[in-house]
DRENLOMAR-783237 format. One record per residue: x, y, z of N, C-alpha, C in turn; residue in one letter; residue number from 0. Coordinates in nm, 2 decimals. Example, Ala and Ser with C-alpha at 12.3 -4.5 7.8 and 13.67 -1.06 7.14 Angstrom:
   n.xx   n.yy   n.zz  ca.xx  ca.yy  ca.zz   c.xx   c.yy   c.zz aa   i
   1.32  -0.57   0.78   1.23  -0.45   0.78   1.32  -0.33   0.78  A   0
   1.28  -0.22   0.71   1.37  -0.11   0.71   1.29   0.00   0.79  S   1
end
This chain:
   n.xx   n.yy   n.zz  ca.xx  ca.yy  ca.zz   c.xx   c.yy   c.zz aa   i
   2.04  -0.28   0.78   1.93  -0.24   0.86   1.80  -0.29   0.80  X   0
   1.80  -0.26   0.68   1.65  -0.30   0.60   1.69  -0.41   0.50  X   1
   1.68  -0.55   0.53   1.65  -0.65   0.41   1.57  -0.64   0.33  X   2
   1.46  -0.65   0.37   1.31  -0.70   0.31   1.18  -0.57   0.37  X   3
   1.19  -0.49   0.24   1.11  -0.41   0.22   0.95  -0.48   0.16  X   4
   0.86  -0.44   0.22   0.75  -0.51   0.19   0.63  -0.32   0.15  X   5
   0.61  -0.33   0.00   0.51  -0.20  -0.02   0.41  -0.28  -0.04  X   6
   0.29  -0.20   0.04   0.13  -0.25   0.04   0.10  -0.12  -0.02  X   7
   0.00  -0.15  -0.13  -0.08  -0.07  -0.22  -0.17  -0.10  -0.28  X   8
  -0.29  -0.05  -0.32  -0.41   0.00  -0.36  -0.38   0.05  -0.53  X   9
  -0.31   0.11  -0.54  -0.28   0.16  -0.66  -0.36   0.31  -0.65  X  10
  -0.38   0.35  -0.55  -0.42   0.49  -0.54  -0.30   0.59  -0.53  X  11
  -0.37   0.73  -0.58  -0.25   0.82  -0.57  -0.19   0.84  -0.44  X  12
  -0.26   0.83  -0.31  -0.21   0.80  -0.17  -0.11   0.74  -0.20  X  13
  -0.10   0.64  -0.24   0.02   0.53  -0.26   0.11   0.55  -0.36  X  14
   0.13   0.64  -0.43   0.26   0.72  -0.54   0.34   0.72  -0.48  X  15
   0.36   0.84  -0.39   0.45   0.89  -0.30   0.53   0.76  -0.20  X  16
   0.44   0.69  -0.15   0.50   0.58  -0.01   0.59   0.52  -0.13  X  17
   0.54   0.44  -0.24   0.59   0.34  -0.35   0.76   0.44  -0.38  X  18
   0.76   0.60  -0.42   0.91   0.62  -0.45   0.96   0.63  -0.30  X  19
   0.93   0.70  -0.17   0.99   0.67  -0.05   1.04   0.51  -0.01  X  20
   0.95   0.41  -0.05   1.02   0.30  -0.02   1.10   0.22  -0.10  X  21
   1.10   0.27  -0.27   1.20   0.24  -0.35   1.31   0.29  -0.33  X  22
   1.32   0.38  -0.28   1.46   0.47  -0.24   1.53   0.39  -0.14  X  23
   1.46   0.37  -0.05   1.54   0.29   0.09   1.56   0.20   0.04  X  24
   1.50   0.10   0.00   1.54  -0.04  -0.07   1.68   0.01  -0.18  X  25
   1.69   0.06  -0.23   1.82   0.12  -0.35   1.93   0.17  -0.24  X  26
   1.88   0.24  -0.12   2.01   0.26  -0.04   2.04   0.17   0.05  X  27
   1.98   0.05   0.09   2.02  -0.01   0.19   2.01  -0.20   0.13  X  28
   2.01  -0.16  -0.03   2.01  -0.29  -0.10   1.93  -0.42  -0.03  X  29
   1.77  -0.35  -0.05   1.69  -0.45   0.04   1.62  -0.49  -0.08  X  30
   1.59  -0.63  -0.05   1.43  -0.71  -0.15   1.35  -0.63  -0.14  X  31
   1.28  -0.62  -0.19   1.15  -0.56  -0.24   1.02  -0.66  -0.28  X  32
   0.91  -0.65  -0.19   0.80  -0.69  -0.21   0.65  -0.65  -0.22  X  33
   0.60  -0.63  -0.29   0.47  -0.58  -0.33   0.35  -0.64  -0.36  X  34
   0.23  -0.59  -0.24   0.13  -0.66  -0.22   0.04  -0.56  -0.21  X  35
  -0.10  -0.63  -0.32  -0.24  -0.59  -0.30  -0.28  -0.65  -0.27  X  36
  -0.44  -0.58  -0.22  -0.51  -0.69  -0.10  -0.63  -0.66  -0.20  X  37
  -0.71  -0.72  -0.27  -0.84  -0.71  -0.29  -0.96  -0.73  -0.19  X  38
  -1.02  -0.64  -0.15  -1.07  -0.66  -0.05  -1.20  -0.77  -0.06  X  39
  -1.22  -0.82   0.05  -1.31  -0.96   0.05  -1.41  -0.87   0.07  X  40
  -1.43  -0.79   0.20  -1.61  -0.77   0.26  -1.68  -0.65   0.09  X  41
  -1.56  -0.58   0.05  -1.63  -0.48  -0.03  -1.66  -0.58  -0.18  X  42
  -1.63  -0.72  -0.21  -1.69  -0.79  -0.27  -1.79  -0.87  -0.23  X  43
  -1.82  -0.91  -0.13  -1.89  -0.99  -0.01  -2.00  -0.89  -0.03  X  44
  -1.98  -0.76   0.01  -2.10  -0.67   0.02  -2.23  -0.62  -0.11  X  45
  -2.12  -0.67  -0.21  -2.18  -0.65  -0.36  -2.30  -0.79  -0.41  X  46
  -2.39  -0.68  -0.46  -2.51  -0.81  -0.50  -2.41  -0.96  -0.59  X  47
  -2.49  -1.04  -0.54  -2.45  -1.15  -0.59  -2.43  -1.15  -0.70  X  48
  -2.50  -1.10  -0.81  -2.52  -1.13  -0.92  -2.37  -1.05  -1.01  X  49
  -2.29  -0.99  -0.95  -2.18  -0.89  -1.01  -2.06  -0.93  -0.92  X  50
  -2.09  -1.03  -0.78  -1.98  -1.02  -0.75  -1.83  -1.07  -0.84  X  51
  -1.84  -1.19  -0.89  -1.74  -1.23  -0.97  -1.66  -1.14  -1.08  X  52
  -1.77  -1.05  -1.12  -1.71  -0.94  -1.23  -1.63  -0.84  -1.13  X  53
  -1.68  -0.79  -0.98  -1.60  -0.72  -0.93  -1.46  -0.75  -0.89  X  54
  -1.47  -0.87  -0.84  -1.37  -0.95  -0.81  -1.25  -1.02  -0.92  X  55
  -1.30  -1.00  -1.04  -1.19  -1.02  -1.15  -1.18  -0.84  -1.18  X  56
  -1.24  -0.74  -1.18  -1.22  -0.59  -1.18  -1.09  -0.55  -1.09  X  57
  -1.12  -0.58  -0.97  -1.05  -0.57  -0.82  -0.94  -0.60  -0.87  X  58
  -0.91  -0.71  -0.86  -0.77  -0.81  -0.90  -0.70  -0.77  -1.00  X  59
  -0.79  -0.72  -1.14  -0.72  -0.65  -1.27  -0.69  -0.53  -1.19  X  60
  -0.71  -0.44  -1.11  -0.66  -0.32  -1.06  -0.56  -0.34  -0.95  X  61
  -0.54  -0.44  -0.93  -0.42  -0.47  -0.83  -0.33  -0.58  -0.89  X  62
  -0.31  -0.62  -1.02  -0.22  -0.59  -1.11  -0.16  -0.51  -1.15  X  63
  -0.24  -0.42  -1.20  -0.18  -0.30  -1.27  -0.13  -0.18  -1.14  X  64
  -0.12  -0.23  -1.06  -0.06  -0.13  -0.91   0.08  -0.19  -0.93  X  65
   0.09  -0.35  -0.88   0.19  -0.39  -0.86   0.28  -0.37  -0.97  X  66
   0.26  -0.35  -1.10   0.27  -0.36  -1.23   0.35  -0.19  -1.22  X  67
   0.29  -0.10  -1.19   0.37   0.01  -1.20   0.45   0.04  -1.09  X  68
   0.45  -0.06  -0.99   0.59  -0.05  -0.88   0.70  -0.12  -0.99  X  69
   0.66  -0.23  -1.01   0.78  -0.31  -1.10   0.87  -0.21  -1.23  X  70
   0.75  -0.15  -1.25   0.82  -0.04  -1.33   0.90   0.07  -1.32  X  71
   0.87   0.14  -1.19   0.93   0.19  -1.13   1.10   0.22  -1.08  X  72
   1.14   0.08  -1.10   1.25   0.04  -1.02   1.34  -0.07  -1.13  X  73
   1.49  -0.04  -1.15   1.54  -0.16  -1.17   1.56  -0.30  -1.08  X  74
   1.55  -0.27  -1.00   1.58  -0.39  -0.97   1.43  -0.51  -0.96  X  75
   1.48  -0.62  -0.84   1.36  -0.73  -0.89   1.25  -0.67  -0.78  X  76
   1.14  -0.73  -0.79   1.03  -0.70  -0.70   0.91  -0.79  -0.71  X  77
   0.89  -0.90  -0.63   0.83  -0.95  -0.58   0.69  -0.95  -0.57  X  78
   0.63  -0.96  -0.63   0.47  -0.94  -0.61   0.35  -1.00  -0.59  X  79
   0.27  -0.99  -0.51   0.13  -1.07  -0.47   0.02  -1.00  -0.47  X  80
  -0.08  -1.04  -0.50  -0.19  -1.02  -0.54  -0.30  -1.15  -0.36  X  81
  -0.37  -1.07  -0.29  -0.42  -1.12  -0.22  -0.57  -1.12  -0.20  X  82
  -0.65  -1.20  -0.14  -0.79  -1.14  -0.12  -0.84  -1.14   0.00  X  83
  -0.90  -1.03   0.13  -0.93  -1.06   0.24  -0.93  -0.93   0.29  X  84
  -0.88  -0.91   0.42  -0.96  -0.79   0.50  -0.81  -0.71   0.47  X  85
  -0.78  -0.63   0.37  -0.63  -0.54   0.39  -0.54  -0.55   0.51  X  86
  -0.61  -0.48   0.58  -0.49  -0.47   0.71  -0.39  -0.61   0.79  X  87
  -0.55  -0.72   0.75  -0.47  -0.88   0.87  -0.39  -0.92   0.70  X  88
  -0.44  -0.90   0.60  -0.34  -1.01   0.46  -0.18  -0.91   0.45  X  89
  -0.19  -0.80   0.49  -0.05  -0.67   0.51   0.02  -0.76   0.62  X  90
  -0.04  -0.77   0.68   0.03  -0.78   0.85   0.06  -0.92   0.83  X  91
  -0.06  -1.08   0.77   0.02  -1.19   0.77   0.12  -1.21   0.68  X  92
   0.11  -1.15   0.51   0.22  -1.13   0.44   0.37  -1.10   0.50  X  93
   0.36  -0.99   0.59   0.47  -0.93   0.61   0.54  -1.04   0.70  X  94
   0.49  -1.10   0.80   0.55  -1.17   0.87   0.60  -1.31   0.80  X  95
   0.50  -1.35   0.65   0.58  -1.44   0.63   0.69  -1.45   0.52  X  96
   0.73  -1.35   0.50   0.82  -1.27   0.44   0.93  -1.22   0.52  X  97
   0.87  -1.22   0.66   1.00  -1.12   0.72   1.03  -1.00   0.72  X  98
   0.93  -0.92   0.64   0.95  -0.79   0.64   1.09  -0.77   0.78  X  99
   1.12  -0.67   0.71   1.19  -0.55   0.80   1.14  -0.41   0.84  X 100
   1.06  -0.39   0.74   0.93  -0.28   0.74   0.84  -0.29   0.59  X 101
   0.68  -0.22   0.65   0.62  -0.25   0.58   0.61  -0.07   0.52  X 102
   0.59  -0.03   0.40   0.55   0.12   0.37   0.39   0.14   0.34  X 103
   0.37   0.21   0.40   0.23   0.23   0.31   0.18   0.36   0.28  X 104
   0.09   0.43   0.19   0.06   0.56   0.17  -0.09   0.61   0.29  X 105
  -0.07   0.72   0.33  -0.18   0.77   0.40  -0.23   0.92   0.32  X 106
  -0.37   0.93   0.34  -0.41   1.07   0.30  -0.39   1.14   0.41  X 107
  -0.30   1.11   0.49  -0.29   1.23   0.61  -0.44   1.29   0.70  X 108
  -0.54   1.16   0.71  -0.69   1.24   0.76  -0.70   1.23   0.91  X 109
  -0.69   1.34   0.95  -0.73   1.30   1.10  -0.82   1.41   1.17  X 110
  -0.88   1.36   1.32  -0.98   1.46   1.37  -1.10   1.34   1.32  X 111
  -1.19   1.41   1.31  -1.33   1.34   1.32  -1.35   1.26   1.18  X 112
  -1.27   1.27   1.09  -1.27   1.19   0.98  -1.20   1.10   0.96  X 113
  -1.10   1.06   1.04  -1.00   0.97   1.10  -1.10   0.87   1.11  X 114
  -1.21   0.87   1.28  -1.28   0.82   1.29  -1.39   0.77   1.24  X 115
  -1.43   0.86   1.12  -1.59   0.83   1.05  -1.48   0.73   0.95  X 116
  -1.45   0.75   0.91  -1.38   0.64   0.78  -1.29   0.60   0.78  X 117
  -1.22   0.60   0.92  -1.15   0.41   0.92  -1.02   0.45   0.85  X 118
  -0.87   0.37   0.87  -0.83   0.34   0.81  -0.69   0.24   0.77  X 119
  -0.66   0.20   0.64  -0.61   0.08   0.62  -0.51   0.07   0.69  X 120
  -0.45   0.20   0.68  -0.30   0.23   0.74  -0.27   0.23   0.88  X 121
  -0.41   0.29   0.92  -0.38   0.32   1.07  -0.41   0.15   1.12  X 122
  -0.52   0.06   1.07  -0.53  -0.04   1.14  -0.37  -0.15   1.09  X 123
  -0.29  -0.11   0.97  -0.21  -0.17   0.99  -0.10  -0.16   1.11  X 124
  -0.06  -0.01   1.09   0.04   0.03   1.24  -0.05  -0.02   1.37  X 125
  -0.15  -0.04   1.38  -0.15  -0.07   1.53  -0.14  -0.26   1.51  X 126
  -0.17  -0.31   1.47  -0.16  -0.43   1.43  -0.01  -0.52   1.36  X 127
   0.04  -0.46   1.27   0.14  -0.52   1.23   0.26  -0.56   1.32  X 128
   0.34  -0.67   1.29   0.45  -0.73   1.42   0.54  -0.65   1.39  X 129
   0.55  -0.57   1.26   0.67  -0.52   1.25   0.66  -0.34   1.20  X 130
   0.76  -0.30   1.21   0.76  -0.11   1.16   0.67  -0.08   1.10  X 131
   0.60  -0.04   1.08   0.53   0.07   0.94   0.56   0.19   0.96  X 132
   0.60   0.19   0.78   0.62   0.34   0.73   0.52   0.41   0.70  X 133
   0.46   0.52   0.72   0.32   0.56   0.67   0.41   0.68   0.59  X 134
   0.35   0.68   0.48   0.39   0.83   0.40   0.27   0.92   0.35  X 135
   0.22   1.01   0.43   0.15   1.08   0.36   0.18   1.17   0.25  X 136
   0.04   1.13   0.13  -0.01   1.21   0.03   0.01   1.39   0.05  X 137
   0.11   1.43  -0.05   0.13   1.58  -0.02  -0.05   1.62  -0.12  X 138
  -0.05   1.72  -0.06  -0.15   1.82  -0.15  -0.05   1.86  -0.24  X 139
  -0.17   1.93  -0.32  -0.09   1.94  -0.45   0.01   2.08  -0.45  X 140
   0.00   2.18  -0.41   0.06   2.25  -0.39   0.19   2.24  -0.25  X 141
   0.21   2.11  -0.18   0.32   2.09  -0.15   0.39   2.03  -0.22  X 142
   0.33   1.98  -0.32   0.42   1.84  -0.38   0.49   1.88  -0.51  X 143
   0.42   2.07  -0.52   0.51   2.11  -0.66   0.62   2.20  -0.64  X 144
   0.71   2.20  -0.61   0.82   2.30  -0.59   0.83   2.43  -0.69  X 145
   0.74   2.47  -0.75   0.76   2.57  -0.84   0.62   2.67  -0.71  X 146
   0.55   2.59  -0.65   0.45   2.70  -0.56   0.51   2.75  -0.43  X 147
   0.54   2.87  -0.39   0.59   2.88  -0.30   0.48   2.90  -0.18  X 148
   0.57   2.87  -0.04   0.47   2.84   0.07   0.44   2.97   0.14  X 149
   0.29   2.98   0.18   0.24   3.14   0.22   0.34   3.15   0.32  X 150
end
């Protein structure tokens, strides 16, 4: 069912959670595994000239070290890219030329009027991507510890 798993990450704790959800499926359905950051272009674009380049080698070192603890994560192999551009269209062209089977990604679960004031990567990928997205939302911390029980 799943060849080609493709995880998009930031290296945020949003994205912990989607990274073991989609290493799990890839281990039970013995799919490739592919892992891609996007350094974003406009939030270096937007930065005074004089620092862009240091942001832009910052950015990039931080989306190393994302991809770097998926590879860790997992025995098996994993594929990784490092990109620069608008997140959602470099998720969406990657995936396609890859083949994805599905793409995973982490969500902070924001919706209601904050959905809308701030945008986001995940949601503009599911409406855009040619193929599945997984979205996994970020538990709070008190769902995510099984020792707290629920009111």
């Amino acid at each position: 069912m799943f060849e080609t798993i493709l995880i998009a990450t930031d290296g945020s704790d949003s994205v912990r959670r989607a990274v073991a959800v989609a290493l799990d499926l890839a281990d039970r359905f013995d799919a490739t595994v592919h892992a891609l950051s996007v350094v974003d272009a406009n939030e270096v674009d937007s930065s005074p000239e004089t620092v862009r380049e240091q942001l832009r080698a910052a950015l990039s070192e931080q989306a190393d070290e994302a991809l770097s603890s998926i590879a860790a994560a997992t025995d098996q192999p994993v594929e990784t890219a490092v990109r620069e551009g608008r997140p959602a269209t470099e998720i969406s062209t990657y995936a396609r030329e890859i083949d994805a089977d599905v793409v995973a990604t982490g969500t902070r679960g924001r919706h209601g009027e904050n959905r809308f004031l701030l945008g986001s990567v995940a949601e503009r990928v599911v409406r855009t991507c040619p193929v599945p997205v997984l979205t996994v939302r970020q538990l709070e911390a008190a769902e995510d510890d099984p020792t707290v029980e629920a009111a």
